[in-house]
DOSENU-915415 format. One record per residue (C-alpha): residue number from 1; residue in three letters; x, z, y. Coordinates in steps of 0.05 Angstrom, whole numbers, plus 32768, in hexadecimal, padded with zeros to 4 digits. Layout:
(node NUM; "ALA"; (X; Z; Y))
...
//
This chain:
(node 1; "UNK"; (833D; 7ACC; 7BE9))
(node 2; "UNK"; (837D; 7AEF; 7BCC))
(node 3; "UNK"; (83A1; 7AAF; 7BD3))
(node 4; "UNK"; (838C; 7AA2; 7C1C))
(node 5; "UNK"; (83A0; 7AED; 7C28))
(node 6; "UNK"; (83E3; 7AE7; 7C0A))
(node 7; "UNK"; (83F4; 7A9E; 7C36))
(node 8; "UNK"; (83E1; 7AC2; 7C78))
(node 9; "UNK"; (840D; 7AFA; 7C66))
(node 10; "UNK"; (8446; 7ACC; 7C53))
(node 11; "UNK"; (8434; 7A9C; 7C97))
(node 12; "UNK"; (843C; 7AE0; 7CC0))
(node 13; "UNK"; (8479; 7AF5; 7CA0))
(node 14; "UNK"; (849E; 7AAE; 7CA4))
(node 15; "UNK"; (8487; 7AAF; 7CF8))
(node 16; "UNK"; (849E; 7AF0; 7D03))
(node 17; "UNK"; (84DF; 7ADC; 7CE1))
(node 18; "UNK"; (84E4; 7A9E; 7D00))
(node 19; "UNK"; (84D8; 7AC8; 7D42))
(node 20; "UNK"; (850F; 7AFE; 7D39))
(node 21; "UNK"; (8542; 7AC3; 7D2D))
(node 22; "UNK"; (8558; 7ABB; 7D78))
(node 23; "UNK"; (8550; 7AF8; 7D80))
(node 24; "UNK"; (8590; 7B0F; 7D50))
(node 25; "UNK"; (85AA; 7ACF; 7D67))
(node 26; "UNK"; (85AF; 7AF3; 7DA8))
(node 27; "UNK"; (85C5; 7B35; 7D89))
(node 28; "UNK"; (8606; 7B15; 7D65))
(node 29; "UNK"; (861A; 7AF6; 7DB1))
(node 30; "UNK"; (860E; 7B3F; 7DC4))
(node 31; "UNK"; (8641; 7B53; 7D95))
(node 32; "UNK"; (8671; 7B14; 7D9E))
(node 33; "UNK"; (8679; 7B35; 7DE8))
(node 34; "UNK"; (867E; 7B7D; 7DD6))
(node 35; "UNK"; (86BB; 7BA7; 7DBD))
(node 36; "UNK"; (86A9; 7BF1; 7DAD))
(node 37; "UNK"; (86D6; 7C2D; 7D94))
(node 38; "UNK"; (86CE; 7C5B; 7D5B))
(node 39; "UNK"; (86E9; 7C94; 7D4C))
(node 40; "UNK"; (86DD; 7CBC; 7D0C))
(node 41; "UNK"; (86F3; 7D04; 7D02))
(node 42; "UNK"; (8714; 7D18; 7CC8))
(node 43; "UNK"; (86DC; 7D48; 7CB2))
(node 44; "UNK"; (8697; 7D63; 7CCD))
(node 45; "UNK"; (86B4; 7DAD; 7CDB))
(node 46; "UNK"; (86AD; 7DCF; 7D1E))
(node 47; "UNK"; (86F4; 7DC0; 7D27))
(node 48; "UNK"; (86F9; 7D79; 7D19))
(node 49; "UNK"; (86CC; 7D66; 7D3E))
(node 50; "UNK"; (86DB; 7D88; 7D7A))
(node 51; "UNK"; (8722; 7D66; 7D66))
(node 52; "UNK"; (8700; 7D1D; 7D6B))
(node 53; "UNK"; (86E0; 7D2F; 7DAF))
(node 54; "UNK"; (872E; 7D41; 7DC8))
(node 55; "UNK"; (8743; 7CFA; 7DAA))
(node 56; "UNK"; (870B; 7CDE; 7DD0))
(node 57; "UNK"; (8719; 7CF5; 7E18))
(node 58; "UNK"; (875E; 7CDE; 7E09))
(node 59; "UNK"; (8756; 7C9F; 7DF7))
(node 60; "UNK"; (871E; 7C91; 7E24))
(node 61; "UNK"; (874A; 7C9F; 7E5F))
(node 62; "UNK"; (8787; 7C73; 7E40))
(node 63; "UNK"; (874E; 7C3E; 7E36))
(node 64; "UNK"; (873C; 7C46; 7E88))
(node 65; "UNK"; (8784; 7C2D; 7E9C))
(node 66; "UNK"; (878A; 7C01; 7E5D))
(node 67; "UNK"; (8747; 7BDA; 7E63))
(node 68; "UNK"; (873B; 7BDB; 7EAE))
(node 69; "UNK"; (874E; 7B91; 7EBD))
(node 70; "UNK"; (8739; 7B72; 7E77))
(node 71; "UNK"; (8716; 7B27; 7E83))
(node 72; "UNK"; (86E7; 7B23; 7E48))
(node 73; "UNK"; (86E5; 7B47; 7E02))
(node 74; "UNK"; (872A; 7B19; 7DE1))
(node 75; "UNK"; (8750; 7B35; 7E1E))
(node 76; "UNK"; (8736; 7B84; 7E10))
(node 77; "UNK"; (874A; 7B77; 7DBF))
(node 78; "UNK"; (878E; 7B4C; 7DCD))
(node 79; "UNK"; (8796; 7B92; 7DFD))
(node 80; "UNK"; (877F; 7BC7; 7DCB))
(node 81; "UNK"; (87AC; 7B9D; 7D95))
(node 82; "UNK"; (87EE; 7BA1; 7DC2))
(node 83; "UNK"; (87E4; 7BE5; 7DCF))
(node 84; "UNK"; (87CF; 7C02; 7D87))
(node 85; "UNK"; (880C; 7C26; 7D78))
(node 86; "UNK"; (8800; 7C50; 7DC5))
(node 87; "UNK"; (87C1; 7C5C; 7DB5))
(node 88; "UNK"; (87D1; 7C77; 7D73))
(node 89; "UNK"; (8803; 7CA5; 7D90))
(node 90; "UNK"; (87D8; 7CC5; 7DC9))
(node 91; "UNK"; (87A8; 7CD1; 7D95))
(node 92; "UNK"; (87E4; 7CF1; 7D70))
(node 93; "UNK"; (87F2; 7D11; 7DA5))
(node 94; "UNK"; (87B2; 7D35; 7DB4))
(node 95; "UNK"; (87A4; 7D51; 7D73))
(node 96; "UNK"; (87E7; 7D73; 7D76))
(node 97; "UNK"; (87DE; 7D8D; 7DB6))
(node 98; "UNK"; (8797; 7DAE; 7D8E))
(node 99; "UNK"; (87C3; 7DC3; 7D54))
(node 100; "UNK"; (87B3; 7D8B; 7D1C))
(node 101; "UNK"; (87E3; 7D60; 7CFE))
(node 102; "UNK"; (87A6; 7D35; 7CE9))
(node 103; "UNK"; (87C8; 7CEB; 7CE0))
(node 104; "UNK"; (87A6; 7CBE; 7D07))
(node 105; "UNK"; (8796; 7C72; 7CFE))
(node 106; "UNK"; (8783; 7C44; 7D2A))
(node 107; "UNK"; (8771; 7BFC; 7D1F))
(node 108; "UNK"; (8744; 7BB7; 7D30))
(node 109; "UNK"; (870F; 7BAE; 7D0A))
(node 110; "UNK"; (86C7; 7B8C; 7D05))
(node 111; "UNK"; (869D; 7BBC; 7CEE))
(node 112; "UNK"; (864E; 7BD3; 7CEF))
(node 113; "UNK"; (862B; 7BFA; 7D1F))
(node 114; "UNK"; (85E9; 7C14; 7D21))
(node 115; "UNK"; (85BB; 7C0C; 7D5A))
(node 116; "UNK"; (85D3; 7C38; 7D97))
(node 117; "UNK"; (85AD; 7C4B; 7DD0))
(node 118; "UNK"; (85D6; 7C5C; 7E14))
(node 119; "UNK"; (85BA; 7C6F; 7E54))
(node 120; "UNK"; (85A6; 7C31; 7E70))
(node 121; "UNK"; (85B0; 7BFB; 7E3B))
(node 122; "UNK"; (85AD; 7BF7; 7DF0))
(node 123; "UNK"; (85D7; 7BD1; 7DBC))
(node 124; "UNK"; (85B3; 7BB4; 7D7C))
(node 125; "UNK"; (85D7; 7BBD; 7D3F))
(node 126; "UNK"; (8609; 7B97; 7D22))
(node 127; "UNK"; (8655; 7B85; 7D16))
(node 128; "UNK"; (867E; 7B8C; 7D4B))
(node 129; "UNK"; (86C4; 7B8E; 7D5C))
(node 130; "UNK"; (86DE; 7BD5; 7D6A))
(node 131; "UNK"; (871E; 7BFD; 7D74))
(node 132; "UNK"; (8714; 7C26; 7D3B))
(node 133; "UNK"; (8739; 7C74; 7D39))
(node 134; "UNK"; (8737; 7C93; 7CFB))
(node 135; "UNK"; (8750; 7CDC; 7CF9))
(node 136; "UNK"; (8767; 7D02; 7CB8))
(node 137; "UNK"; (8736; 7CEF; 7C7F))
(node 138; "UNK"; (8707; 7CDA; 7CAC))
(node 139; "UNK"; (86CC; 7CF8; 7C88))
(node 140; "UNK"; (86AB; 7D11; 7CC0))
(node 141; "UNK"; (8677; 7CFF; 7CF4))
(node 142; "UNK"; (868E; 7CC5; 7D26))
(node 143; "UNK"; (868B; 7CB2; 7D6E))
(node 144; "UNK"; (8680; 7C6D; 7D8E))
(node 145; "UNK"; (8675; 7C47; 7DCB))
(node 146; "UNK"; (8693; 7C03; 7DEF))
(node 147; "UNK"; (86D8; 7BFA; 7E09))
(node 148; "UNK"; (86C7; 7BB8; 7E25))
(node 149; "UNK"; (869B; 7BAA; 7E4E))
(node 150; "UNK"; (86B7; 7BF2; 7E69))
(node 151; "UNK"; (867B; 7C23; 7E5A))
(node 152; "UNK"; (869C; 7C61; 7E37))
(node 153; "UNK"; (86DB; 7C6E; 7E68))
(node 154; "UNK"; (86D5; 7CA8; 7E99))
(node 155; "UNK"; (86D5; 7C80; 7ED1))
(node 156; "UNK"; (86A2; 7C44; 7EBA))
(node 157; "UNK"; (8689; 7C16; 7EED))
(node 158; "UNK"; (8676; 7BDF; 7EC2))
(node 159; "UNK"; (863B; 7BC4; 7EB2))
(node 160; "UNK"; (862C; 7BB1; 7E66))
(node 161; "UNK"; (8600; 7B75; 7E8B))
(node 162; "UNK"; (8635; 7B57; 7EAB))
(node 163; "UNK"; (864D; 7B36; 7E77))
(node 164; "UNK"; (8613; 7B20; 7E52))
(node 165; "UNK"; (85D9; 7AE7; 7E5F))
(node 166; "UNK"; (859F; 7AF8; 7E79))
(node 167; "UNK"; (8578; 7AFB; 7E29))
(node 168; "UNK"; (85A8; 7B28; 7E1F))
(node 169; "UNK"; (85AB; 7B53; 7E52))
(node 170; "UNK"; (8561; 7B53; 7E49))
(node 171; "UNK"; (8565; 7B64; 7E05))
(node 172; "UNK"; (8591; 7BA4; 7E10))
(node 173; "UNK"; (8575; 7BBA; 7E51))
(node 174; "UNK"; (852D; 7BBD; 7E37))
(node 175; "UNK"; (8530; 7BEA; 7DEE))
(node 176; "UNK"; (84EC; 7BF3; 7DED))
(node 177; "UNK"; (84D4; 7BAD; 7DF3))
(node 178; "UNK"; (850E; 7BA4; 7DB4))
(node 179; "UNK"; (850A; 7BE0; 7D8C))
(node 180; "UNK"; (84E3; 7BB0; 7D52))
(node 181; "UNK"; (851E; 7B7C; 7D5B))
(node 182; "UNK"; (8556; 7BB3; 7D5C))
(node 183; "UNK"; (8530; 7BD3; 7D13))
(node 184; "UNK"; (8537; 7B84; 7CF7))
(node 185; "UNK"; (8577; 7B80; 7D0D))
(node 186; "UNK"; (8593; 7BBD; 7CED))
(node 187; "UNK"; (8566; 7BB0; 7CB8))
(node 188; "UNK"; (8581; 7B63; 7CA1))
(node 189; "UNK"; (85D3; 7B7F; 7CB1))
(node 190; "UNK"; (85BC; 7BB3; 7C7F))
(node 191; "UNK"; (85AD; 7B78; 7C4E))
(node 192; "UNK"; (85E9; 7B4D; 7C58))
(node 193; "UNK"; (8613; 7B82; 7C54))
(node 194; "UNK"; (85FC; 7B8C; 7C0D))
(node 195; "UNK"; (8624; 7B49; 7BFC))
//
């Protein structure tokens, strides 16, 4: 009986497995499409982090003019790349305006994000590309969200669906149908990111 007990379990685990494949196949095309910013503050004090917020309306409204006619994610990073040193410097810019002389970095990177609920759509976890801000020591909390398609600027009127299939779309549009996928997901970049 044990041993009947312990294939079933093992059956179930390798078809749920086998399951949640094309499923985080579909998550990493997500993120192949997707290219987020992140900004880290320099510390978690009251000021810092108002400090962040500052850089944030800043570059969110540089991104507006920057981004608005990007093609597809390679035009928004060849952009973001051209324009690193501006972007540095409005950063800069504000935090001296706010009385820091925090240095600020600013760079392209591939790097990990959690599972992040928006308004209307959700993005599983995994590595994406971002434009990544790093202010002072940047030791404090951070503050993310997607560049391209154009979600995060002040004047957004994209839509995250429009430039992914229809799985896709599906797949961030309805979190609660995912929630179970989007827990794998974090839960298996968690693992590979031990190696």
């Amino acid at each position: 009986m044990k041993l009947f007990f312990r294939a079933l379990c093992c059956a179930v685990i390798i078809s749920c497995l086998f399951s949640l494949t094309g499923f985080c196949t579909a998550c990493g095309d997500i993120e192949d499409k997707v290219f987020r910013l992140h900004i880290l503050a320099n510390s978690d004090s009251t000021e810092d982090q108002a400090l962040k917020l500052k850089v944030r309306d800043t570059v969110t409204e540089y991104a507006e003019e920057l981004f608005a006619d990007c093609k597809d994610k390679a035009d928004a990073m060849h952009i973001a790349e051209k324009n690193i040193d501006k972007i540095r410097t409005a950063a800069e810019n504000t935090l001296k305006q706010n009385g820091s002389n925090a240095p600020v970095t600013v760079s392209i990177t591939k790097m990990s994000f959690d599972t992040r609920v928006y308004e209307d759509f959700t993005l599983p976890a995994g590595k994406y590309d971002a434009l990544r801000i790093v202010i002072g020591e940047g030791k404090g909390h951070n503050w993310w969200c997607v560049l391209y398609p154009a979600v995060c600027v002040p004047s957004a009127q994209s839509d995250i669906g429009s430039v992914l299939s229809d799985k896709e779309n599906e797949i961030v549009s309805d979190s609660d149908r995912y929630r179970f996928g989007f827990k794998f997901v974090e839960l298996f970049q968690d693992f590979l990111s031990l190696f």
